[in-house]
N, C-alpha and C positions, 0 to 999 in steps of 0.2 A: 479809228486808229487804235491799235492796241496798247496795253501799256508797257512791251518792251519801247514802241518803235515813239512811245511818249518820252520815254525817260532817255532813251538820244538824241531827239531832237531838245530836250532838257540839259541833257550830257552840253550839248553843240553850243543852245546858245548860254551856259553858265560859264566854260570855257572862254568865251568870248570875250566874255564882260569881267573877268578873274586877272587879277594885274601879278599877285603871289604864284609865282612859278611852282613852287611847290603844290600850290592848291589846284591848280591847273591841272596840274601831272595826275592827283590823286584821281580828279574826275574823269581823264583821261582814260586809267585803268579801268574806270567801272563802266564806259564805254564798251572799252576792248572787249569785257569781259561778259556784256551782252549778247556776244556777239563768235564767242570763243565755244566750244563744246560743256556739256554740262560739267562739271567737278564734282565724282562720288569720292567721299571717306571712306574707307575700311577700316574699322577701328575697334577697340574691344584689349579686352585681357591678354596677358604674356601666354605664348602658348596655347591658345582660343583657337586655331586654325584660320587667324586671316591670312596669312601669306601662302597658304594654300587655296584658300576661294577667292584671292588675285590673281593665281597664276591658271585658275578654273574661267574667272573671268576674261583674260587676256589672251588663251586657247595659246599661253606659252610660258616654260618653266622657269621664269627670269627674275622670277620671286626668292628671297633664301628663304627658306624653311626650317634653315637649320639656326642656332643662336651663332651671332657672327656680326660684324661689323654694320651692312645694311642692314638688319632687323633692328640699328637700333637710332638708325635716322628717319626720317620723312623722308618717302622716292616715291615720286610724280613719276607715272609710267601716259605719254600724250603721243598725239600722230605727230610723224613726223618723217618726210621723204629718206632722210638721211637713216637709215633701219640700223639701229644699236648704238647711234652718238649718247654718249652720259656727260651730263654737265652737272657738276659738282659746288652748288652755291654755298659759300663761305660766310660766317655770320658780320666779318669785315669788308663785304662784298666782292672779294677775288671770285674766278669762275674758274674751274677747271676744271676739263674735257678729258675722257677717257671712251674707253669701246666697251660694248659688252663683251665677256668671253666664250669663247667655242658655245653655241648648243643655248646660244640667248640668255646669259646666265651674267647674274651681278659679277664684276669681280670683286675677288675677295677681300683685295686692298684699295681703298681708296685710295691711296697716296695724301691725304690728310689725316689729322686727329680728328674724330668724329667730333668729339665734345667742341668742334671748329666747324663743323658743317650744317647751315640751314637746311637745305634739301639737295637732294637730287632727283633732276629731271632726265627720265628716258626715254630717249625720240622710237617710237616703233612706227614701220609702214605697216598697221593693221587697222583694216576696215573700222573695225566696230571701235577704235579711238577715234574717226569719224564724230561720232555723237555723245562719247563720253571720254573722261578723263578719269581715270583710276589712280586715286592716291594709298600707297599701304604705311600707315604709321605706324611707330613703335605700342608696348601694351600701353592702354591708360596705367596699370596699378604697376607699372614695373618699378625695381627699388631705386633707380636711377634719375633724378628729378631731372637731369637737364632733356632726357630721353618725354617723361612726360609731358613736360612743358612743351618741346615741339608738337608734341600730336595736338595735344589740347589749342596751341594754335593754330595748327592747319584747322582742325574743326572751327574752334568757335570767332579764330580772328584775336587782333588786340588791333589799341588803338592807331597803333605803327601800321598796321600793316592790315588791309582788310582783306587780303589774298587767300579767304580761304574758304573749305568746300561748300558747296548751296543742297547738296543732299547727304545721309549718312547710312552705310551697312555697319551695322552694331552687331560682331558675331562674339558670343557666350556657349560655352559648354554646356552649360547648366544655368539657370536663372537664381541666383547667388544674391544675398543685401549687396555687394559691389554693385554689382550690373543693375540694381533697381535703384542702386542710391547714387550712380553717375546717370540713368537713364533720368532722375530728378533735378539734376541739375541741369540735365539739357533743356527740362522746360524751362527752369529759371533764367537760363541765360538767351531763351527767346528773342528778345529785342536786339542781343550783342551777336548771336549769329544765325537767326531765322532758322533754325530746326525747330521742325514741331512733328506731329504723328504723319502728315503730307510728305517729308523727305528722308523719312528717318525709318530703315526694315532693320530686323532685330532678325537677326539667322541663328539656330540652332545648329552647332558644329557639332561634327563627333559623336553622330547619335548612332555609331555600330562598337562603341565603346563602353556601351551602359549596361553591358550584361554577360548571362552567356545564352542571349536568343537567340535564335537560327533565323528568324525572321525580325530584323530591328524596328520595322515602319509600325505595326501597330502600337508600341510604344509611343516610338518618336512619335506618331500623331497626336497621341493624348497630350505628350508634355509639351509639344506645340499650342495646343488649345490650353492648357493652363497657362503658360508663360503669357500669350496671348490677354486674356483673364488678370494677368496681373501688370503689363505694362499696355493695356489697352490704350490707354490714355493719353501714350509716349511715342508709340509706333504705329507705324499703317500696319503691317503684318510679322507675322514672328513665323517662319517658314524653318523645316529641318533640313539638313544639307548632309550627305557624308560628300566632306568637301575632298576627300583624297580620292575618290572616285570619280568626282568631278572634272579633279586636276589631271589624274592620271588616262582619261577616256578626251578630256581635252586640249589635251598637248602631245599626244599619240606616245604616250612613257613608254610603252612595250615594244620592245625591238622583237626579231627571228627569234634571238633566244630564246626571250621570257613567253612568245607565245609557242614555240618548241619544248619547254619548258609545262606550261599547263597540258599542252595536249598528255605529256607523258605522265601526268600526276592522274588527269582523264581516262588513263589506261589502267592504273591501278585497280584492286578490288575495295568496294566500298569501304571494308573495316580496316585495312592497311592504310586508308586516304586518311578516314575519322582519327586515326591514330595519330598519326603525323601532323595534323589540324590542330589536336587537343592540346599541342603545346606549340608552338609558332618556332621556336627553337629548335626542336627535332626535323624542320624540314630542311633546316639547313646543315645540322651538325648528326642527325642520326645516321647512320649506313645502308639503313632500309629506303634511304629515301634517292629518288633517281633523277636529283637536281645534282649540281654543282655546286658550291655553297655559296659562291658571287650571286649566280642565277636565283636561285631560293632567298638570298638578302634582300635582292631590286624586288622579286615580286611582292615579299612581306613589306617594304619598305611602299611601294605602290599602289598594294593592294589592299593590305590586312586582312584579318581572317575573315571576315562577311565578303569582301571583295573577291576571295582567293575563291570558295566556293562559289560564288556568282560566275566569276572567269573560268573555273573548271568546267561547269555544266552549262557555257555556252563555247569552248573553245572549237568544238566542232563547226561551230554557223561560218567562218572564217573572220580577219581581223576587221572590216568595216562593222561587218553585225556583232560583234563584241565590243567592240568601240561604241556604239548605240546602245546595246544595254547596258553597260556599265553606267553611261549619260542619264540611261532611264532608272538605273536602281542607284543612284546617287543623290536625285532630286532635285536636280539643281535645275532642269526643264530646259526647254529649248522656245519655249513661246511665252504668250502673254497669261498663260494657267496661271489662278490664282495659286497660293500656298508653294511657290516654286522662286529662286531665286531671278530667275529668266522672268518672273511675271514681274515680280518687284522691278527692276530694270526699267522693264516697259511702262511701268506706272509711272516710276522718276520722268522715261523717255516721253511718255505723254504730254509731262506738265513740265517741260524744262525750259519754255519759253516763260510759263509763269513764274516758278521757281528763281530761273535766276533774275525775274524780275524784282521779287519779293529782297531774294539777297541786295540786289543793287539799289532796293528802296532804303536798304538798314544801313549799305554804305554810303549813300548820300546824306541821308542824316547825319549820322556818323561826323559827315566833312562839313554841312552845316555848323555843325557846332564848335569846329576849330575854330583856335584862335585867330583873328583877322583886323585889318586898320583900314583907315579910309573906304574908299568906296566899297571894297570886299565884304565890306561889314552890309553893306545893305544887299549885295549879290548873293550872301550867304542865307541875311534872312527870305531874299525872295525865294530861294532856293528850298528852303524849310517850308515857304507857304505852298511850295506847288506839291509837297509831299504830304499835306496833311489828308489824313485818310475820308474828308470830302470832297476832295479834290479827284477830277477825273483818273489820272493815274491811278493812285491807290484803291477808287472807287472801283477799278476794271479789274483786278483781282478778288472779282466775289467768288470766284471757284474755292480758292482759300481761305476765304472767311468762316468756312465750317470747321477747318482746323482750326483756327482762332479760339473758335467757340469749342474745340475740344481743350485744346490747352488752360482757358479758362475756367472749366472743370476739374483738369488736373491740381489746378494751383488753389480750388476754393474761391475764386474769383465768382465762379458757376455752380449755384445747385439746383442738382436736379433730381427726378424722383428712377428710380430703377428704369423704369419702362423707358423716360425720357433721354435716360443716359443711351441705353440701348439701340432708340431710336438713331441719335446723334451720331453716333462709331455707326450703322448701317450707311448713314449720309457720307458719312467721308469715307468708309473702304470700297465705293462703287461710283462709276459713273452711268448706269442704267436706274433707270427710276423704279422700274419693278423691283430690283435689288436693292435700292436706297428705302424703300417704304416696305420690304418683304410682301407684297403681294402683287396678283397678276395683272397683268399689263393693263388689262382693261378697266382694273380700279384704280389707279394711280390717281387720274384729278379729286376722287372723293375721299381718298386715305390721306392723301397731302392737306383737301380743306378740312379736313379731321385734326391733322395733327398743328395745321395754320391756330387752330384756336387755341390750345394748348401752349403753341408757343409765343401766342399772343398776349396771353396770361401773363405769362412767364415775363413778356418782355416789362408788362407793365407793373409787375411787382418789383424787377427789380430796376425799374425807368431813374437814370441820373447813375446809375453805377456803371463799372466796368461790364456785369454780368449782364445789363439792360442791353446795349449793346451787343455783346456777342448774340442774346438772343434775337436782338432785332437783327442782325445778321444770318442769323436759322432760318427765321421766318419769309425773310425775302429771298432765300431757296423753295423754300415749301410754297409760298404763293405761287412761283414760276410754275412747282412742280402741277399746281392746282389749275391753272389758268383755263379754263374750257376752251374748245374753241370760237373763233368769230363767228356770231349766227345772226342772221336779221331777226331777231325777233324782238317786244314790245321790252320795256327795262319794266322792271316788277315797281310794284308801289306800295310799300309797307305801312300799316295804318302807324299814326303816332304813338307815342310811349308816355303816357303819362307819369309825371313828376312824381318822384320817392317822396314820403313825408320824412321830415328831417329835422331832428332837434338843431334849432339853431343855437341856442347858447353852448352846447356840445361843441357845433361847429366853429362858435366864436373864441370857444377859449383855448381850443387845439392852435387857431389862428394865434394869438397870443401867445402860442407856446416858442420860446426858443428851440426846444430840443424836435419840434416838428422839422423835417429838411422842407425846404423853396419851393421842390416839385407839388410835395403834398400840400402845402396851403395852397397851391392855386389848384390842385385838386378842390380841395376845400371852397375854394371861394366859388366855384362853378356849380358845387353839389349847394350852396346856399340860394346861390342867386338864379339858378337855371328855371325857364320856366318849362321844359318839358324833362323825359326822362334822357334825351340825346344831349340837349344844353348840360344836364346836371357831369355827364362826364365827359364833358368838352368836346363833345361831334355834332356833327351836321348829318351822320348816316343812318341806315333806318333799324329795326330793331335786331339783328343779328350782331350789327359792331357795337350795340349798347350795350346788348348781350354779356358780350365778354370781355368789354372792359368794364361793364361794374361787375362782374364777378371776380374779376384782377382787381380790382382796387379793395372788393370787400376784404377779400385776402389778403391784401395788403395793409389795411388798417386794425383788420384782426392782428395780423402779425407784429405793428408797431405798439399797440399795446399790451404786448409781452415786456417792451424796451422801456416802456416810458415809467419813472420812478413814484408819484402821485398817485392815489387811489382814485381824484377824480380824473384826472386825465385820463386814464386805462380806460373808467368808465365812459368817457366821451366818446375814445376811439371806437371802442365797440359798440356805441351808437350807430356809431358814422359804417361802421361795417355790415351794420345791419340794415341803414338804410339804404346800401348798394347791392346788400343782397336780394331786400325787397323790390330797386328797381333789376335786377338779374332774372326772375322771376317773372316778373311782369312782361319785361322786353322779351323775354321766351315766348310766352304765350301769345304776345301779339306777333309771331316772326315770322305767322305762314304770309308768304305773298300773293296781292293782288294784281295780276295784271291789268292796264288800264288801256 
């Protein structure tokens, strides 16, 4: 069973046994909402270009664009058979219903005070609301608090209300301290609304805006791979977009005119076109120019000038194949291509069974922990114990466990050494193992048991913390990714590892030490009392796992006596580190196997 169809039948029988009608109800929702299509954020800066890679996503212009009344609520665009109902939620829970207008377009008056409206929801019959839900919020930095506090809750949720989105498209013009110091806060608020680098794409807008290059992508590529480079740790991908390209190739913006319109700028001679280009004003107001000036507004308004050239020099192919490459020289992709907003989609679409698992794990806790009397009191705790992350439920999201262990790095939680970071972000932007390990297909099981040791180390350095954890989390990726296949043949028989020498008064007085943590004195008492070198660091397995965990522990007791205040203490520890690097050595050299 999986762990959505776990946490319904969780849902079902919590419900059940729940006598507070209210608590009921909350559980309810997070059923429903299992069960409901994924819910993506659009979110980012005033003027960023969401409400264009909305109406890019939605392949309709129902988005405003312009600063106006909806740009400065929460509008939920969802399927819905009745095509253009708008239901207008009120923060005093009134509901009211209006139509889109002419051309699938917001209208302009709500018929309320916005600073009165929680959201609005718009029903559209379009396929691809099927499998997602497109929410467009107001800027995060706009000067208007009660505007930001709604987006801020559709992303991250409050305690009222946990209705809010399980993935996020974070679009920035530019990579700005704003954008890297709300992209910090989203790791911080992990636990309150489940984004991590897994649901969260960072799109680059407006990349034919940064210059006066004829060719904007070689740029844009680069500042993708920096942006990239600097919120690795925050986002699955940071992809560039010219989202007016997007919008305007996928909602079919060019009527007869405007493509009568290119043809005749088409016909011109090259240096009379450059001329009239050079200044985006002159197409519409010069005399030399053989638009219209309405006609010349919609195309600059549609196009802009990288656009305008791209539609000139294909306006011949006819409007289907202009509609395609505008699609293609926009970027925004049409598949599962990485570095394209279409691929990012597919990623969310991938894992949106887990996804909104993961959300509905943060909202059950969440309800756990309300207040409650009588018997609710114990349905709540039981409630909290079937979510603790040993438990089967939480257990079955190990796909997501690698972004754990990324966000854990983010936070300092996790350190790690360059290579190892590296490694990590390869694990979470791929689901192909040759792509997750960077090498060919055929070496995957020996690069994964390569880097199993590594992170084996790792886990037991930092064993009883938060960091120990995410890396034991890594590791049982990388062992999966190592596993050989089942073969009959004989199981190897490792010679024995004889016993480290080992100061024991070293060992005895670290034991006595307060400032030693729990884990390590029963380290300690095993590296005393062990009669071989697997007893000393508490296995039973043969010299390969002795291997590398006395090299992890010598590390680790080197490292503890950096901390410890005493000069003989220091001195102790790096006895004790020395005698696990001498058994690391030893259990090396005896690790070739013998089959018996």
């Amino acid at each position: 069973m999986n762990p959505g169809d776990r946490l319904r039948e969780l849902c079902g029988t919590t419900i059940a046994k729940l006598v507070d009608p209210g608590l009921r109800d909350r559980v309810r929702q997070v059923r429903a909402r299992l069960d409901a299509p994924l819910k993506i954020a659009v979110a980012g800066a005033v003027s960023s270009g969401k409400s264009t890679l909305v109406n890019a996503l939605l392949g309709l212009p129902v988005a405003p664009v312009d600063a106006g009344e909806c740009t400065r609520v929460v509008t939920q665009y969802e399927y819905g058979t009745d095509d253009g109902l708008v239901e207008i939620e009120c923060e005093d829970g009134r509901v009211l219903r209006t139509r889109l207008a002419p051309g699938h377009r917001l209208p302009d008056d709500l018929g309320v005070p916005v600073d009165l409206v929680r959201r609005v929801r718009v029903r559209l019959a379009s396929e691809a609301l099927r499998a997602i839900t497109v929410v467009d919020t107001p800027g995060m930095n706009t000067t208007t608090v009660e505007n930001e506090r709604a987006a801020r809750r559709m992303i991250f949720g409050t305690d009222e209300d946990d209705d809010h989105a399980q993935a996020l498209i974070y679009v920035l013009r530019y990579v700005q301290a704003f954008d890297d110091t709300t992209l910090a806060e989203f790791r911080g608020l992990t636990e309150a609304c489940g984004m991590t680098c897994v649901n969260t794409l960072a799109v680059l807008s407006q990349i034919d805006r940064r210059g006066d290059e004829e060719d904007p992508w070689p740029t844009a590529r680069r500042l993708a791979v920096k942006a990239y480079a600097d919120l690795r740790a925050s986002v699955f991908d940071v992809v560039p977009v010219i989202g007016l390209l997007a919008e305007t190739a996928g909602t079919g913006a060019l009527g007869p005119a405007e493509l009568d319109g290119l043809a005749a700028l088409a016909r011109l001679d090259e240096a009379d076109l450059e001329f009239l280009l050079l200044d985006l004003d002159d197409l519409a107001d010069s005399p030399d120019s053989p638009l219209a000036p309405d006609v010349a507004r919609r195309l600059i308004r549609h196009l802009h000038r990288y656009g305008l050239r791209t539609a000139i020099a294909h306006a011949a192919a006819g409007p289907d194949a202009l509609r395609q490459t505008l699609l293609d020289k926009s970027g925004f992709g049409v598949d599962a291509r990485t570095g394209t907003v279409a691929g990012g989609i597919v990623h969310f679409a991938r894992r949106a069974d887990q996804l909104k698992a993961l959300a509905a794990i943060t909202q059950l806790r969440r309800v756990s922990r309300a207040p409650a009397f009588g018997s609710d009191l114990a349905t709540l705790d039981a409630l909290a114990a079937e979510l603790d992350e040993t438990k089967p439920i939480a257990a079955g999201l190990h796909g997501l466990r690698i972004f754990a262990a990324v966000e854990a790095v983010a936070r300092g939680q996790l350190v790690l050494s360059e290579e190892m970071r590296d490694e990590l972000l390869r694990l979470a932007r791929s689901d192909d193992p040759a792509e997750q390990l960077g090498v060919p297909a055929g070496e995957v099981p020996e690069a994964a048991r390569r880097a199993t040791e590594r992170w084996r180390a790792r886990a037991m350095i930092e064993r009883g913390r938060v960091g120990g954890q995410r890396a034991r989390d890594v590791l049982g990726v990388l062992e999966d990714l190592a596993a050989p296949p089942i073969l009959q043949t004989p199981a190897p028989i490792f010679l024995p590892v004889a016993a480290a020498p080992v100061d024991g008064d070293a060992v005895r007085r670290l034991l006595a030490s307060p400032l030693v943590p729990a884990e390590d004195r029963q380290a300690l008492t095993c590296l005393l009392a062990g009669g071989d070198g697997a007893a000393q660091v508490g296995l039973s397995a043969g010299p390969p796992d002795v291997a590398a965990y006395a090299a992890a522990l010598s590390a680790r007791f080197r490292s503890l006596s950096h901390f410890l205040p005493f000069t003989a203490d220091r001195r102790a520890a790096e006895s004790v580190s020395d005698s696990y690097a001498h058994l690391a050595v030893t259990a090396v050299q005896k690790g070739s196997p013998h089959v018996g």
